[in-house]
N, C-alpha and C positions, 0 to 999 in steps of 0.2 A: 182550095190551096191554103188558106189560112188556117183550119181543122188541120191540115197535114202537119203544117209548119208548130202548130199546138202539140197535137198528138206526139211529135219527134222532140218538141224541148221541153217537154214536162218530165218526161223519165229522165233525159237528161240531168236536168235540174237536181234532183233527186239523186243522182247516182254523184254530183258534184256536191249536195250537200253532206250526205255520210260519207263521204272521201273526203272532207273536213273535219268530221268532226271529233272532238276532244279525245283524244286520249294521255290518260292522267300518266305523269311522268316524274320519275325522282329528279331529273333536274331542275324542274321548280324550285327543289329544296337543296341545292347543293350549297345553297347558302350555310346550309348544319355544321356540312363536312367540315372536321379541323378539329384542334384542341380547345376546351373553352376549360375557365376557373372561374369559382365562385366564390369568395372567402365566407368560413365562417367564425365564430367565436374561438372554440380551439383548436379547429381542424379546417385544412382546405377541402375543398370537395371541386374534383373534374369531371367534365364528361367528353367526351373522346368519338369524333365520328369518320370512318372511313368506307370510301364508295369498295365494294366488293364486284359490282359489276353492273349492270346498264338496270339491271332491276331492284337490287339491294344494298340498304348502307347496313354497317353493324356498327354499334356503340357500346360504349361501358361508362357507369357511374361508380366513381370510386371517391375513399374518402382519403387523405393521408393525414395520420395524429400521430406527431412524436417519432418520425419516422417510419411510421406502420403504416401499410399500405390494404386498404380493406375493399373488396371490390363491392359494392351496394345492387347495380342493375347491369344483365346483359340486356342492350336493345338492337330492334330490327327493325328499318325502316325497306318497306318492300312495294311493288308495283306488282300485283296477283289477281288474277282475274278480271280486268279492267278496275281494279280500285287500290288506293295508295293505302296501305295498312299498317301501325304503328304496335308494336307487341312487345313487352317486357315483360323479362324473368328479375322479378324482386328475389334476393337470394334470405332466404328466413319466411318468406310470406307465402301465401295461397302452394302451399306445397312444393316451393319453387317452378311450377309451371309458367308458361306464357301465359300474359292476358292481352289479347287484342283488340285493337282501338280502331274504326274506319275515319278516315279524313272524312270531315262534315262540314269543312268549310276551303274552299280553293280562293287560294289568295297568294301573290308572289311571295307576300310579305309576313305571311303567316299562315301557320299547320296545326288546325285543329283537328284535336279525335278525338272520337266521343265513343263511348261502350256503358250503357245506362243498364247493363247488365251486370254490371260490375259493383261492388258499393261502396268502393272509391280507389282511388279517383273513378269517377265517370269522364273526365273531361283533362285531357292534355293539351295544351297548347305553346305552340313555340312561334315568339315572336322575333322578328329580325329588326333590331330596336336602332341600329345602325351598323356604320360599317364591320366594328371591330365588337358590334355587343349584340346577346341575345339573350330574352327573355322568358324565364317559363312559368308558367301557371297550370297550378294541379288543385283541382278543387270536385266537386259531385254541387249539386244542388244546395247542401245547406251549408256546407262548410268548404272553404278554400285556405291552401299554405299560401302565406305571403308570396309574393312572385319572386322567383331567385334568377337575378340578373348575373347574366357570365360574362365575361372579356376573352376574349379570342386570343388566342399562345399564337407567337411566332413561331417557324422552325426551330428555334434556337431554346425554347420553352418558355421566354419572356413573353408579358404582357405587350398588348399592340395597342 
């Protein structure tokens, strides 16, 4: 009777732990969504994120100098094939195609991708540095740009 009681809750068991387990989700990261700004010397620079549906955010990195409006990056942040996948179109770069990133590190509080195929960035990462600030680091192996800290826009387009 004990064999039996074994035999019935081992498969059990089993079937209750892949019925747990993980599957990667862009609300981890809705922390993104919103307007962020970054100042720099003579230009502001924003980046812009909005949920498009339960699978994908899209983003844009633009700069504004002097009133000119320059758009830098389309980004996608997606949930595809069971992995959270990070892909931007640099506009002037790698032929303006997408280069994709796979999340390599699961953390509430931070989204890294990494693509070592790439020869640079290999490594993206977005840190939620608090409530109203995020931070990014874009670096490969030997070399990293400074980290560009954003402050998160209100509706209204002001600083929070």
């Amino acid at each position: 009777m004990r064999y039996l009681k074994l035999l019935i809750f081992i498969p059990l068991l089993g079937v209750m732990i892949t019925s747990c387990e993980h599957k990667p989700s862009l609300n981890n990261y809705s922390w993104m969504l919103g307007d962020w700004e970054f100042p720099g010397k003579d230009t502001l620079t924003f980046e812009t994120w909005d949920r498009i549906s339960d699978t994908l955010f899209e983003g844009y990195n633009f700069k504004v100098h002097d009133s000119d409006t320059m758009i830098k990056e389309h980004l996608w942040l997606e949930s595809r094939d069971g992995k959270i996948i990070l892909s931007a179109k640099v506009f002037g770069h790698n032929e303006d195609r997408r280069i994709f990133f796979d999340l390599a590190l699961k953390n509430l509080k931070v989204a890294r991708f990494e693509n070592h195929n790439h020869d640079f960035p290999t490594v993206i990462e977005y840190h939620k540095t608090g409530h109203h600030y995020m931070e990014v680091k874009v670096k490969n192996e030997e070399y990293g740009l400074p980290p560009i800290i954003m402050q998160k826009l209100n509706e209204k387009g002001e600083l929070e």
